[in-house]
N, C-alpha and C positions, 0 to 999 in steps of 0.2 A: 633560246631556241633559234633556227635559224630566221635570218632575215632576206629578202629578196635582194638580190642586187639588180641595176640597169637593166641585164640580159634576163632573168627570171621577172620581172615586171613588165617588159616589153611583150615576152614571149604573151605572158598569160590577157594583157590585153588586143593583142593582135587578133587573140583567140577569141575573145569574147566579141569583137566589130566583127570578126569574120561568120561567128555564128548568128549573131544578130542580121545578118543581112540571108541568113541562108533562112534563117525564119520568117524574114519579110517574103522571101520568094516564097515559102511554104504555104505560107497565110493570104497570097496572092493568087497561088495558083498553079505558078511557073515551075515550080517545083515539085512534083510527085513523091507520092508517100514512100517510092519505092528505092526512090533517088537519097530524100530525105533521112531514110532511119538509120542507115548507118552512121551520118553526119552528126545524128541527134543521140547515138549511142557514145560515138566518139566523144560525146559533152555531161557522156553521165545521164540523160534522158532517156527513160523508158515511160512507154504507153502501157497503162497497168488496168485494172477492171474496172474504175472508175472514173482515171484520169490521170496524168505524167506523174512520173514521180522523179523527183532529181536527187542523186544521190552526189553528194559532196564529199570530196576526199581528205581526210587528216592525213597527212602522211605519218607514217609510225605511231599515231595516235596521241602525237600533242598538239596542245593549243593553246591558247592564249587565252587570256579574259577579253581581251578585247575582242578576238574572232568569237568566240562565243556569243559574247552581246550581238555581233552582226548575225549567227546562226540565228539567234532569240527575234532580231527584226524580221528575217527572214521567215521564222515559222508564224509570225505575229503578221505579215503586212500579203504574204504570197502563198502560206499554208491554211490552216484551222490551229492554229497555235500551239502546235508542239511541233516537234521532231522524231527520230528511231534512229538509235545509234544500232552500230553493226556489227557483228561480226568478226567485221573486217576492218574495224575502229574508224568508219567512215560515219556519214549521216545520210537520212533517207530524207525527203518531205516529198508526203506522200499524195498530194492533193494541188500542187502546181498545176497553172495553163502556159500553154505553149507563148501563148502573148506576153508571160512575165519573164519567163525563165532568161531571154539575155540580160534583161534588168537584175536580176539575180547575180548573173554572173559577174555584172559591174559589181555589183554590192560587195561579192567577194573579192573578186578582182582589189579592191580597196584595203583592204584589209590580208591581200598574201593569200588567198585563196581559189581553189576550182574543183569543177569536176571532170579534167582529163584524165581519160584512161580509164573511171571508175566505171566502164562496162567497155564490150567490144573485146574482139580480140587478138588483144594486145596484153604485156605485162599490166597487171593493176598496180592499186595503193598497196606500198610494202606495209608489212606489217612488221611490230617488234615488239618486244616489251614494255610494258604498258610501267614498269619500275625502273626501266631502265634510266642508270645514273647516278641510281638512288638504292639498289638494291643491297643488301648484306651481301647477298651471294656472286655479286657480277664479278664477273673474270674483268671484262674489261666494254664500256660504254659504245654501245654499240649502232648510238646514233650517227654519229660523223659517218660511217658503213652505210647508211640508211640512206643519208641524205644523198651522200654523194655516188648511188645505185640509182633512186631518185633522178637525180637531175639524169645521169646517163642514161636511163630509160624512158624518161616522157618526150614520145614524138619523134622515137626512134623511127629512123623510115625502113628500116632490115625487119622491123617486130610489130609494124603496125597490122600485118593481116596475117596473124599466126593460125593455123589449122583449130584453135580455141585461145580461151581466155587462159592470162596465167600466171601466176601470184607465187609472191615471193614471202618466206618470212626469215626474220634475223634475231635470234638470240646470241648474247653474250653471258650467260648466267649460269651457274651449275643447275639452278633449278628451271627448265621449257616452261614459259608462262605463255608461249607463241603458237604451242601446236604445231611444232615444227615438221612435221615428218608425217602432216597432212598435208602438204603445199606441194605445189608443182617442183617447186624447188626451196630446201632449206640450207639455211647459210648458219652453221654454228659458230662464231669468232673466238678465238683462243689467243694467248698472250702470255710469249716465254720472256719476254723483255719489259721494261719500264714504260710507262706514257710521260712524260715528262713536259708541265707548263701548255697541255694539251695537242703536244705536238707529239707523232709517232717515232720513237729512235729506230727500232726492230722489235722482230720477234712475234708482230700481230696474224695470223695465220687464218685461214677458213677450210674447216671440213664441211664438204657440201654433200647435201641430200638431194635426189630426183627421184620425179615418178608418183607422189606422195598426192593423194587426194581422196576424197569423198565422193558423193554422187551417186550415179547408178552402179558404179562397181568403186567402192573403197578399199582404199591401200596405204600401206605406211611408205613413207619414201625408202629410199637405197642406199646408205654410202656409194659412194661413186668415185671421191675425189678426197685426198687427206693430204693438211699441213700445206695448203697452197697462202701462198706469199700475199696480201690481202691486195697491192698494188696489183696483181694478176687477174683480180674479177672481172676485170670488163673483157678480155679477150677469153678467158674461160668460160665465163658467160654464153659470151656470143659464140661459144663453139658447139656448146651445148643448145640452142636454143635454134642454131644453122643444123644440128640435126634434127632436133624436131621438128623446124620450118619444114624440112625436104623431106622428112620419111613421116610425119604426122597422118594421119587419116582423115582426109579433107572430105573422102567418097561418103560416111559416117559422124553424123554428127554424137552419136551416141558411147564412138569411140575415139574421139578425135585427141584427148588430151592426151599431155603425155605419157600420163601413167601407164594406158595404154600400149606405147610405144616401147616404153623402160619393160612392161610386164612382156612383152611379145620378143624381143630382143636377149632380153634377159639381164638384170642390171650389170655384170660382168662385159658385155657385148656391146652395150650403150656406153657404159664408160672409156670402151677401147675407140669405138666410133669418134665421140669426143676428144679422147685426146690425141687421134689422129689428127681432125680438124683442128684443133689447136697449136700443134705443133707448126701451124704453116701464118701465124697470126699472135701467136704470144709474145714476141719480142714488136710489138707494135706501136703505133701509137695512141691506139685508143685505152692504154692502159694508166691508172692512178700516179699520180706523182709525189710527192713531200710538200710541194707548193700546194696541191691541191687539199691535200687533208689539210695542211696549215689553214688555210682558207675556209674549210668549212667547220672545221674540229675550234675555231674560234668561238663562233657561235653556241656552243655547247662546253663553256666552261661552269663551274660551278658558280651559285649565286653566293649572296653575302652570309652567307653562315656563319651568327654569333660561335662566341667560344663559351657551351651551354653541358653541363653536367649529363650524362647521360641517369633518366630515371629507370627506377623500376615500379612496376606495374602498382604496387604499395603505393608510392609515393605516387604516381599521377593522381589514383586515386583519393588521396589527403588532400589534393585540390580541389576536389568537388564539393559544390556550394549548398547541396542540400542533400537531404535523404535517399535518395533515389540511387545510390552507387549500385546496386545490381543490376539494373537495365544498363546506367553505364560502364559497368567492368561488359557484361557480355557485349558490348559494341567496342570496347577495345580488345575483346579476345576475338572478335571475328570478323571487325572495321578497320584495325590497324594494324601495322607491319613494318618491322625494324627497318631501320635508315642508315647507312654507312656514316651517316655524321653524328656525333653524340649530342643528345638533347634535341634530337629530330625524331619523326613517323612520318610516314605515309599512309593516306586516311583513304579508303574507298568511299563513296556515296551510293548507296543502293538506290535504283534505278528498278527495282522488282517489289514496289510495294504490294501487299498480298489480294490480290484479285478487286482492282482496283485502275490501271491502267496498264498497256500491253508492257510486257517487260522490254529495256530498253529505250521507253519513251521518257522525253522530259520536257514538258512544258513550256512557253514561253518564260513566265513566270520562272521558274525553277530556275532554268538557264541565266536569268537576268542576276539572279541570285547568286548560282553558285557561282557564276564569272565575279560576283563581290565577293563572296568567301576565298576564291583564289587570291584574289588583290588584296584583302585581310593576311591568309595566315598561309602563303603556298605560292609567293613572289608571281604571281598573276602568272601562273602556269597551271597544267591540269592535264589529265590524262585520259582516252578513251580504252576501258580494258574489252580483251577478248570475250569476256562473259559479258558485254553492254551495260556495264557500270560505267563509273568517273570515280579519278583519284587525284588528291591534291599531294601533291609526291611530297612536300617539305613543310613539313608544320611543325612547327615547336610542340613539344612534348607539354610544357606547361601551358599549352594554352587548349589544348585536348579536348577538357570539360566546356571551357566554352564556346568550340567548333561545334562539340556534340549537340549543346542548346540549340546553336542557331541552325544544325543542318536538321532538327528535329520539325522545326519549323517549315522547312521545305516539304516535311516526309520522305527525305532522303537518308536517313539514320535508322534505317531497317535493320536488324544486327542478326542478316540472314544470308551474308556472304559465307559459298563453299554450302550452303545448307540444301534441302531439298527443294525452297521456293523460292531458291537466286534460280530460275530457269532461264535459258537460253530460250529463242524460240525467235523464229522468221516472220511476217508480218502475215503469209498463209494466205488463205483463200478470201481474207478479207478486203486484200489488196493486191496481189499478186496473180494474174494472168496465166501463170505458168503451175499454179497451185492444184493439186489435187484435192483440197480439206481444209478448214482453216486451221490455225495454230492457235490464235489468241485464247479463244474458248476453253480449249482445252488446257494451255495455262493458267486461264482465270479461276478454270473447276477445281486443279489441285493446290492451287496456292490458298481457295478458300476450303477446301478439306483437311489442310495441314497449315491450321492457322495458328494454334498454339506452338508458341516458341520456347516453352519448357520442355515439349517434345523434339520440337527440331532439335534442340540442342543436345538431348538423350540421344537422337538417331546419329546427331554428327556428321563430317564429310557425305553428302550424296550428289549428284549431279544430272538432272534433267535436262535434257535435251530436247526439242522438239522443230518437226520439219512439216511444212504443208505439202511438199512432194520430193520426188525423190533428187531432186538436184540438189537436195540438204545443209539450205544454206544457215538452216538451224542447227547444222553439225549435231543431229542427231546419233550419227555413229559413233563418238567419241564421246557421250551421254551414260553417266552408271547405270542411268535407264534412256533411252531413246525411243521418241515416241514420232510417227512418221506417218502422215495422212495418205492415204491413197483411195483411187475413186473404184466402186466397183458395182458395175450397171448405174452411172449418177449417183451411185449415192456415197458420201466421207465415213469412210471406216479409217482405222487405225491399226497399225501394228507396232509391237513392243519388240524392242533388241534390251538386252542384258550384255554388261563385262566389259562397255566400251571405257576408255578414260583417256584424257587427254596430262600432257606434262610427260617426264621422264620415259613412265612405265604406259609412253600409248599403247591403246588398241582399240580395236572395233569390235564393236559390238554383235551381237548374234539375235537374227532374229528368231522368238523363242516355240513360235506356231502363227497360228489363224488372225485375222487380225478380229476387231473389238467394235463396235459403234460406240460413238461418240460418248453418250452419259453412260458409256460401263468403265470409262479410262478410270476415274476417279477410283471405284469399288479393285479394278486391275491394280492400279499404285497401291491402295492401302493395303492388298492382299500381299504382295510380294514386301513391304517395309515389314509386315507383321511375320512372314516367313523370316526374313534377316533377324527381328526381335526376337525371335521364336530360337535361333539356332546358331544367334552370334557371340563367340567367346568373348570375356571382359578385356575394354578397348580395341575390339575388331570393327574395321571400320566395314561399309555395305563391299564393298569394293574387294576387302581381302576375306569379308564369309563367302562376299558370291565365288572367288578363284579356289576357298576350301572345298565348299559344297559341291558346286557345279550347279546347272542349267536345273536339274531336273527336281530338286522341291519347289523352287519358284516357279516353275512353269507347272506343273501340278497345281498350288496354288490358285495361278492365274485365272486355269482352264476349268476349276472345281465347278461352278456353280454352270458351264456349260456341258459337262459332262454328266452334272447331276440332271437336268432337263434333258440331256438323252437319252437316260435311261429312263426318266420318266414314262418319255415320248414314246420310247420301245417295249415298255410294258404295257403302254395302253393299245399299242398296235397290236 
């Protein structure tokens, strides 16, 4: 992974005295709250319903075992000893005081780490593929793109006050594990020519998306731009993003991103704007060079990969040391995932045990652990995925059964990835200031209503989603069910959207009527799984009955047992 050099170590300490003193003035006096919070967004600090919460940035969502262990100190000596990964393959801790947090940022600071950019509006933490490197399916590695987007975006002074916040994401994979074409901007990387000894010859290209986001009004992104020459991103970028600066909607907070802008323009009109501006700055010099990828695409060579037989699923299982091989075949049917190198997997850790801690959360303990399972069988490496898991990208196939033991131990060997109780879901109204509802609750209720995993595994592929308001940072929209808090007169109701999904075949979801109080979500979910049960043909997944059927058995469903109480209601009147 990469390493910091002089100039990325300077930079990120500079940052941390500079904040550390702006706190001093804070906690002094001299400094007003009003003065303050931007300062203290620009650092990843947000004042939340109880207290700061600092969100830490993974970039592309690796790590180290050793950063990990510092995350594990971090939640252990300055939180309530966990963490909440994100989303956005960042971390949250959700219980910081303002008088710790520069001490924090030494800690990470130490270790290659910060929280720049991870709020404010400015580009955030890129996001990628959480397999990237490692995938069967990659076109081509799409981290050296990452990084070196990365460095050219933190502390851009042209993007430091964008009209909103705005995220990027990068796949290089036939199959979107990124959620591409929900992001302000998505970068697909393609490659007609060779990588060769980690260095680029030709050929490496990017089709880019705009426009792409969630929220109060949800949009898939746009093509806009094909077969740009990958060394061109930084000036394409910046042409793109110089017109969103100047035509974004700063008057409207509600409309300020740029989907916004793309949807009013029209994506045809946006992309001509751009490549107008670009034409006067593409032969420039802020554009990538051959030293440059040389220089970072080092970082990102492959590790020591024995020369190991590739198994098949038979034989890992021959490895196992006692009777138990059916709970472990279903965690390697729905835990692990082919590896471009023979005699390798990539193993997720479930992060969603069943109504038992918020989904995404992991422990001190845990963390301290799984940074030793990395350094065991996964070259002290690790991954944050999009659905708030962990994955150790490189583990011998023969050592599988024994991962499996010891990550059992953790209770991170839940073998209910892609299932209906790997839920997504935001930290909600438990923690979150800007929340309409909480979230947690309402995934603890279905994760213990759907706690048999014989069932899960009958149902197959589903995907919950859930948001405490509408700014959806639980990606409810792209959820095969989305479930999305909102307040009305004070009080947390819910509403249900159907047909969202994220990968390939995104979409957004539809919301399907009225919304629900809190303890009826659970009786809502089991009624619509039993609709799918009820009227799905052999190996239809929830996903391809709901695009057969349509909206209107499950919404019928849903609404039964309110319909049936009105007409009660109406004959007694």
């Amino acid at each position: 992974m990469y390493k910091y050099d002089h100039i990325d170590q300077t930079l990120v300490d500079q940052r941390v005295a500079q904040f550390r003193d702006q706190v001093a003035r804070r906690l002094n006096g001299t400094l007003a709250e009003e003065e303050f919070r931007p300062l203290r967004l620009q650092n990843g600090l947000y004042h939340q319903r109880h207290a700061y919460m600092l969100r830490v940035a993974i970039p592309y969502g690796l790590l180290s075992s050793q950063q990990l262990r510092t995350l594990a100190v971090i939640s252990e000596k300055y939180d309530r000893g966990y963490g909440h990964f994100t989303t956005r393959q960042n971390i949250q801790f959700n219980w910081v005081t303002l008088e710790d947090t520069p001490d924090i940022l030494a800690d990470l600071a130490k270790v290659e780490m910060h929280a720049i950019q991870t709020s404010g509006n400015c580009i955030r933490n890129i996001t990628s593929d959480a397999f990237a490197g490692v995938a069967d399916d990659e076109y081509v590695d799409p981290r050296p793109v990452c990084e070196l987007l990365r460095q050219w975006s933190t502390l851009h002074p042209e993007f430091a006050h964008l009209p909103r916040k705005f995220k990027f994401a990068i796949n290089g994979a036939k199959e979107d594990r990124t959620v591409l074409l929900c992001h302000d901007v998505g970068i697909e990387l393609k490659k007609s020519a060779n990588i060769n000894n980690g260095e680029l010859t030709d050929g490496l290209t990017a089709d880019i998306y705009a426009g792409g986001g969630m929220g109060r009004t949800p949009i898939l992104g746009s093509l806009i731009k094909t077969g740009l020459p990958w060394q061109l991103l930084p000036s394409y970028l910046t042409a793109l993003l110089r017109v969103y600066n100047r035509f974004g909607r700063r008057d409207n907070l509600y409309k300020a991103r740029i989907k916004i802008l793309v949807k009013a323009l029209g994506p045809e009109e946006f992309a001509r704007q751009v490549e107008s501006e670009w034409q006067h700055i593409q032969n420039g010099d802020d554009n990538f060079t051959q030293a440059e990828w040389s220089r970072v695409a080092k970082h990102f060579t492959k590790p020591a990969y024995q020369s190991l037989e590739k198994l098949s699923t038979e034989q890992v299982l021959e490895l196992a040391s006692n009777t138990d091989t059916a709970a472990f075949q279903r965690w390697l049917e729905r835990n692990v995932k082919d590896h471009q190198v023979p005699g390798y997997a990539s193993v997720i850790l479930s992060l969603k045990p069943h109504g038992t801690v918020a989904p995404g959360d992991a422990t001190t303990a845990q963390m301290n652990a799984i940074a030793n399972l990395a350094d065991q069988y996964s070259f002290g490496e690790l991954r944050v995925t999009h659905e708030q898991n962990l994955v150790l990208a490189d583990v011998e196939q023969r050592k599988l059964f024994e991962l499996w033991q010891a990550a059992k131990q953790q209770y991170v060997a839940l073998p209910n990835i892609g299932l209906l109780t790997d839920i997504i879901a935001c930290p909600g109204g438990d923690f979150c200031s800007l929340a309409n509802a909480k979230s947690l609750p309402i995934a603890k209720a279905i994760q213990e209503r759907f706690d048999d995993l014989d069932y899960l595994f009958d149902l197959g592929d589903i995907s919950v989603n859930i948001s405490g308001c509408i700014n959806s940072c639980g990606h409810h929209h792209v959820g095969n069910i989305g479930v999305l808090g909102v307040d009305k007169d004070g009080e947390e109701w819910y509403q249900i959207t159907l047909g969202g999904e994220q990968g390939n075949a995104a979409a957004i979801g539809k919301v399907i009527g009225p919304s629900f109080y809190a303890d009826e979500i659970p009786d809502v979910i089991s009624k619509i799984i039993n609709t799918y049960t009820k009227h799905r043909s052999a190996d239809e997944s929830f996903i391809e009955a709901y695009r057969r059927l349509g909206v209107t058995p499950f919404k019928e469903a849903a609404y039964q047992d309110k319909k049936e109480k009105a007409e009660v209601m109406g004959s007694a009147a």
